[in-house]
N, C-alpha and C positions, 0 to 999 in steps of 0.2 A: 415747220412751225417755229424750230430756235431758229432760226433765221430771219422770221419775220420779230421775233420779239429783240433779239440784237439790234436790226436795226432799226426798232423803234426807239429802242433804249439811246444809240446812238445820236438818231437826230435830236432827243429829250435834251441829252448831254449839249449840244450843239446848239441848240435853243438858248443853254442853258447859261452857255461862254458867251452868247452874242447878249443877253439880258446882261449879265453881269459887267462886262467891256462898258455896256450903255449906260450904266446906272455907275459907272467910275470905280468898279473895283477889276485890273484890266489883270493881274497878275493870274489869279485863279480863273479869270475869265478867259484868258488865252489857252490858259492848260485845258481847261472844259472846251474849249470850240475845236484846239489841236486833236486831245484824241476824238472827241467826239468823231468829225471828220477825216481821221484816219481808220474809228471804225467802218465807218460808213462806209467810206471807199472801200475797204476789205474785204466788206459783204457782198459790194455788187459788183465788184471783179471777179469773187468768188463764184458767183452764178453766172457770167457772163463766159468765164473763161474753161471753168470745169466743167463740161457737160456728160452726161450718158452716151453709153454706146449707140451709134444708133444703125442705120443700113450700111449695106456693100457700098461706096462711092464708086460714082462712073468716070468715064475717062481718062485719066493722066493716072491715077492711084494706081501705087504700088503696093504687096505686102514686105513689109521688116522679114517677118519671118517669127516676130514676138505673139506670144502668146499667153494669157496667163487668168487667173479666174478673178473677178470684177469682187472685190471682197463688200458692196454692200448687194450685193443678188446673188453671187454664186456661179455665175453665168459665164460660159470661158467668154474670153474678149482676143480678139484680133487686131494687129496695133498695121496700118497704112501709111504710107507717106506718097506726099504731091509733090517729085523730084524738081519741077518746075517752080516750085512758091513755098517748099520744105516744111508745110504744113502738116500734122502727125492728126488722125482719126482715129478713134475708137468702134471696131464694128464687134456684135455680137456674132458668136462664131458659132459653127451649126459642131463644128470640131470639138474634141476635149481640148485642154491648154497643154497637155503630156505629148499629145498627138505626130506627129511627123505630117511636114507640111507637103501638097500635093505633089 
């Protein structure tokens, strides 16, 4: 829910620079379209990039060996890597995060 109101607020902002640029007041109209659009992108890198743990991955995945508990669930989390494209997964672990690996 703050996430959808930031970035609504965001494009408001953004709006807000592109009216002002138009109507000839460009100084404060750059600064309102700059963040604006700097929130905006923030937001939705932010969803895009950080996701939840989710299954075991198949194939190529490796474990780190990392382990530790997901501090908005509580839920231990198991950290993967794809040695081929060095890509880093979050999976939920059936394990505690203290545990010694298999």
């Amino acid at each position: 829910m703050l996430r959808v109101v930031i970035a609504v607020l965001a494009a408001l902002l953004l709006c807000t620079g592109v009216v002002l640029i138009s109507v000839g007041v460009p100084a404060p109209g750059w600064q309102a379209f700059g963040l604006g659009a700097v929130v905006l992108a923030a937001v939705l890198f932010e969803r895009w990039r950080y996701q939840r743990a989710g299954d075991r991955p198949d194939g190529e995945w490796r474990s780190t060996g990392e382990r530790f508990l997901d501090p908005t669930t509580d839920d231990p989390v198991e950290v993967f890597f794809n040695p081929r494209t060095g890509e880093r997964r979050y999976v939920k672990s059936s394990r505690g995060s203290n545990d010694p690996p298999p």
